[in-house]
TITI-293450 format. One record per residue (C-alpha): residue in three letters; z, x, y. Coordinates in steps of 0.25 Angstrom, whole numbers, plus 5000, padded with zeros to 4 digits. Each point is the difference from the previous one (the first is absolute). Example, Ala and Ser with C-alpha at 12.3 -4.5 7.8 and 13.67 -1.06 7.14 Angstrom:
BEGIN
ALA503150494982 SER499850065014 
This chain:
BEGIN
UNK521552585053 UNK499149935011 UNK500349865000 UNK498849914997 UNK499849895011 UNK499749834995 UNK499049945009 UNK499549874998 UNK498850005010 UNK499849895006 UNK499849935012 UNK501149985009 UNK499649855000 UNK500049964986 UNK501549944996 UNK500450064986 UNK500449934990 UNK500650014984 UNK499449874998 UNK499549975013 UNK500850025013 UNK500249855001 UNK501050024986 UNK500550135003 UNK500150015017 UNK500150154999 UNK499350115005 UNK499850114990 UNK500450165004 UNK498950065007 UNK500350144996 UNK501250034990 UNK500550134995 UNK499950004984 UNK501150094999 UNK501049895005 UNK499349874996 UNK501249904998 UNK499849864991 UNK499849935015 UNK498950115003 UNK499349974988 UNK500049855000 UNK499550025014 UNK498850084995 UNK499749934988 UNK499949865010 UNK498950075007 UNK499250044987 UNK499749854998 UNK499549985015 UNK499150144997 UNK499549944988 UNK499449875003 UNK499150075010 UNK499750164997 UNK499049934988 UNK499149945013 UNK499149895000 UNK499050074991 UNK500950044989 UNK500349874997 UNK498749945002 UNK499350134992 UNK500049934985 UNK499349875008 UNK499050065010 UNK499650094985 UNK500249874990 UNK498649945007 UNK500549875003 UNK500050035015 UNK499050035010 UNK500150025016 UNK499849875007 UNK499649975014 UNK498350034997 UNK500450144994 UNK498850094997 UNK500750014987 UNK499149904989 UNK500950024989 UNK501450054996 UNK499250124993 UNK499350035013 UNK501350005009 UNK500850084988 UNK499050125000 UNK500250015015 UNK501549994999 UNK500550084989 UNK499750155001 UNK500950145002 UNK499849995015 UNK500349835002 UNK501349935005 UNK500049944986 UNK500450124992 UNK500750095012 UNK500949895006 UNK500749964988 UNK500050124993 UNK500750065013 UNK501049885001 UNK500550014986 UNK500450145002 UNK500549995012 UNK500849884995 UNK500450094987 UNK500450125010 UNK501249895005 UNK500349954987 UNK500150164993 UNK501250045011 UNK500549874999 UNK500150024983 UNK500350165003 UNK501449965008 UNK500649874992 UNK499850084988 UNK501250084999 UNK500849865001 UNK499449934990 UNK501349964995 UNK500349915010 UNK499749884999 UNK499449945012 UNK499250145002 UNK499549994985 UNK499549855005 UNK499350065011 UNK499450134991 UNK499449874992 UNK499349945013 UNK499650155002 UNK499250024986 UNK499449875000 UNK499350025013 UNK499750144995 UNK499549954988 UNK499149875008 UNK499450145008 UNK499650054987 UNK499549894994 UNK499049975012 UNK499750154999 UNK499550024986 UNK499449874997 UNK499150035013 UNK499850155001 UNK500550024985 UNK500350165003 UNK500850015008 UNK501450105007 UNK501249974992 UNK501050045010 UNK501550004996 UNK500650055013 UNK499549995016 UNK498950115001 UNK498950035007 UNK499750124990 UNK498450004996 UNK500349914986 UNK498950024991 UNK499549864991 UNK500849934988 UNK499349954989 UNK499849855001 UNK501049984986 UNK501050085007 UNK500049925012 UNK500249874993 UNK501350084993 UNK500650015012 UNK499649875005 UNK500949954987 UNK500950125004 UNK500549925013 UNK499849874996 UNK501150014987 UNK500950075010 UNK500049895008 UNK500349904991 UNK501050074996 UNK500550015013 UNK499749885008 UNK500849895003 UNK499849854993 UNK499049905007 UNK500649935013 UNK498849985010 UNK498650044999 UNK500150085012 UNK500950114994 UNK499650094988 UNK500549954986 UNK500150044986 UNK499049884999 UNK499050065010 UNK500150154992 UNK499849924987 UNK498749915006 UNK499550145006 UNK500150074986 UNK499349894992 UNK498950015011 UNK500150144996 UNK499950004987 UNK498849904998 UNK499450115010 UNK500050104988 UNK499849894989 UNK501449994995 UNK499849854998 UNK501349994990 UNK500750045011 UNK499549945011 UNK500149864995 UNK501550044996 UNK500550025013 UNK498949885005 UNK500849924991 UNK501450035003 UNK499549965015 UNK499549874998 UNK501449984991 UNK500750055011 UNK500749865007 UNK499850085013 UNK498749965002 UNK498949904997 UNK498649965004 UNK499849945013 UNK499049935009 UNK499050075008 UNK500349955012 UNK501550034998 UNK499750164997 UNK499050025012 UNK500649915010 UNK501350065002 UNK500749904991 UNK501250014991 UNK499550024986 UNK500450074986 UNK498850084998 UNK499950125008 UNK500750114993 UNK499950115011 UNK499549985015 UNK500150085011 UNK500449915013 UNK498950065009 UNK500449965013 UNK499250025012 UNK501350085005 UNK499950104989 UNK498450014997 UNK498650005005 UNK499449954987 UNK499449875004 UNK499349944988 UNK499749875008 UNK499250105013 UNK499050054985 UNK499849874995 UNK500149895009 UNK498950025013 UNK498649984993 UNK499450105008 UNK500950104998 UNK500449984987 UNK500050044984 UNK499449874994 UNK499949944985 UNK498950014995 UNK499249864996 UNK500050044984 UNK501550025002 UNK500249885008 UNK499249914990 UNK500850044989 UNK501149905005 UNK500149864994 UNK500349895004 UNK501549974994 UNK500250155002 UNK501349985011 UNK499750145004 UNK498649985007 UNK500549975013 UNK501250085003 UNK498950114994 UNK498749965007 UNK499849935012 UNK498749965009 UNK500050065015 UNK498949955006 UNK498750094991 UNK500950094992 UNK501149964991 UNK501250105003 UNK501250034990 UNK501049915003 UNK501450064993 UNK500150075014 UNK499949915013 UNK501050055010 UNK499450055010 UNK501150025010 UNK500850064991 UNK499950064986 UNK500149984985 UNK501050044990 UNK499450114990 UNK500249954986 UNK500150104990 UNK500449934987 UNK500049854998 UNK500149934985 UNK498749944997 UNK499650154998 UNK500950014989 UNK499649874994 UNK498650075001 UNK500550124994 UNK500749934989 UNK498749954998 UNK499150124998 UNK501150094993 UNK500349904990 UNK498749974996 UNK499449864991 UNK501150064990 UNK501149995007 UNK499849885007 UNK499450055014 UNK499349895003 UNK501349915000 UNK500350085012 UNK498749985008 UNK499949874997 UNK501449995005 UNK499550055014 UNK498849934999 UNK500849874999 UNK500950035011 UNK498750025009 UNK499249884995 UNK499350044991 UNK499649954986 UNK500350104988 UNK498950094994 UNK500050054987 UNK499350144996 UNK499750034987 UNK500550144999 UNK500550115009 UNK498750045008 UNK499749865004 UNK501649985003 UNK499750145010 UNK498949935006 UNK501049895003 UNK501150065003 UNK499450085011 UNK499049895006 UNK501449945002 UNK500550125007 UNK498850005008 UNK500349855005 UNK501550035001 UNK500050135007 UNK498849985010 UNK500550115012 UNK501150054993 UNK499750144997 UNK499649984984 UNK498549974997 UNK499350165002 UNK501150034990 UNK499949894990 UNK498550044996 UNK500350155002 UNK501149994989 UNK499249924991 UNK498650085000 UNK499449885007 UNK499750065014 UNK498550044999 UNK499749884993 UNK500449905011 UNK499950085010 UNK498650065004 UNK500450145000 UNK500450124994 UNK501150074992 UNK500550095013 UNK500349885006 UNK500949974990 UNK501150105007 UNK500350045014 UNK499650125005 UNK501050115005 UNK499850015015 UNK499150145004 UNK501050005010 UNK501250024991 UNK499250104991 UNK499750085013 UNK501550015003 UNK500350044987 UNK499450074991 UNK500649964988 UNK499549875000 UNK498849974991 UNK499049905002 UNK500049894986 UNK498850054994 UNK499249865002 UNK499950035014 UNK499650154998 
């Protein structure tokens, strides 16, 4: 039988890491026989799938849901009035926006399939079960990003570059669900943000099922996060400054070593940069302790502030707690006490306590506090996607309300149909 060859294409200057190469100091294989993988092959392998992940998305996979969401414009004197100018121009088969990330999530999922297709027959052991977790958790994270973007999408199982035809939307959140339960009940217990956890399947899952609507259980796995004495809420300035903090469930370490993704290089130079818009900054109160770590005047424009190192990079964060306080919130409902949970957050961030009346109004709260809370962090397109309230705050129509499969994908295969709002 042909042996099938790993390769973990990179560039020879990147330094690979399980965490981060400044945890590990190894060098994953270039090139490994799957015939003959041994407990050290694999654990080499599966350190490079983190350096591989933090990056393959590009910058405009995680800035798609904000450069959509309407809150930001181009700075610098863009030709672009409004967000709904600038969004018309960007998002469309042929544009960066849709191609770049769709491209990265599979290439990123082609690593992640040979790494699954190899540990698989020892999942037994221990230490490989663990790594099989880390595996469907990132497979699952792919997925996620894939369906609540594009919605039909390639379900691929195993490394392939076969012509896949389209899954339905409710079977790609199966398999979202699919990868996620396998890896909480694979992964390992919390110790450090920068490693996958239960904890980080679990906050990755509740974000998956408020996704579909499945508020019940979204706020039961919230819920068992916030109780979780691993974490708790933290300042601002502690969680994008570098600092020791409680918060952060899952980060990638993103060092400049390991990645080109330089959020500081998109949001920092005025004339270069993706900027707030003035509604969006004007939402900020005064006792609000996030305004300045979110918003910052540089000379005539004020530039998002979470990410200000320019000379190096940032970490990527993927789950932090005050989402789960958030969803706790929404899933809950005014029935079952969800407004005790934003207004939990709310204190914590200066904030006086609001009190809906019933569960629309608590919505309306519940996501202009994400608005605020999540400024830049991947959320605000989605929010209003997944709560029927897209065309109604932003100027445009529904075909905006999904990404469009890039024509150059359907020209290489066939099999690929185009979501009909884009038809």
């Amino acid at each position: 039988m042909k042996k099938i060859i790993f390769t973990l294409i990179m560039s020879s200057a990147i330094l690979f890491g399980g965490v981060s190469c400044n945890v590990l100091d190894q060098y994953p294989h270039n090139g490994v026989s799957r015939d003959n993988l041994s407990e050290d092959d694999l654990a080499l392998l599966y350190t490079g799938l983190y350096c591989y992940s933090q990056y393959k998305p590009s910058f405009e996979g995680y800035f798609q849901n904000d450069m959509a969401g309407g809150d930001f414009t181009r700075g610098g004197g863009s030709s672009f009035a409004t967000p709904e100018l600038w969004i018309r121009d960007a998002i469309l088969p042929t544009s960066g926006w849709s191609t770049v990330p769709w491209q990265g999530y599979y290439a990123w999922l082609y690593q992640v399939n040979e790494f699954i297709t190899a540990a698989q027959p020892k999942d037994n052991d221990p230490d490989i079960r663990e790594m099989l977790g880390g595996a469907y958790f990132f497979r699952g994270l792919i997925y996620y990003n894939l369906v609540s973007k594009y919605r039909n999408v390639q379900i691929l199982r195993k490394a392939t570059n076969e012509p896949i035809a389209n899954s339905s939307e409710a079977e790609g959140w199966a398999f979202v669900e699919e990868n996620l339960r396998m890896a909480i009940e694979r992964c390992p217990n919390f110790t450090n943000k920068n490693y996958v956890s239960v904890q980080a399947a679990k906050a990755l899952m509740a974000r998956t099922y408020l996704a579909q609507g499945k508020h019940v259980e979204a706020a039961g796995l919230a819920v068992q996060l916030i109780d979780d004495p691993a974490f708790e809420l933290a300042d601002f300035d502690l969680i994008f400054r570098g600092q020791e903090n409680k918060e952060e469930i899952f980060t990638f370490i993103n060092d400049k070593e390991e990645s080109g993704i330089n959020f500081a290089s998109q949001f920092y130079q005025p004339s270069t940069t993706y900027v707030p818009t003035q509604e969006m900054i004007d939402l900020y109160q005064g006792t609000d302790k996030r305004t300045q770590i979110s918003v910052w005047a540089d000379g005539d424009e004020t530039v998002l502030n979470k990410y200000n190192n320019m000379t190096s990079t940032n970490p990527i964060i993927v789950t932090r707690l005050a989402e789960m306080y958030l969803i706790a919130a929404e899933g809950k409902g005014i029935a079952g006490g969800g407004v005790k949970y934003l207004n939990d957050l709310r204190e914590k961030r200066g904030l006086a306590p609001v009190s809906p009346k019933n569960d629309k109004e608590l919505v309306d709260a519940v996501l202009h506090e994400r608005r605020l809370e999540f400024l830049g962090e991947g959320f605000r397109w989605f929010d209003l996607v997944r709560t029927g309230r897209f065309t109604s705050e932003v100027d445009l129509s529904e075909k905006y309300t999904v990404f469009p499969i890039p024509q150059k994908e359907r020209d290489l295969n066939p099999n690929l149909s185009q979501h009909e709002l884009w038809n």
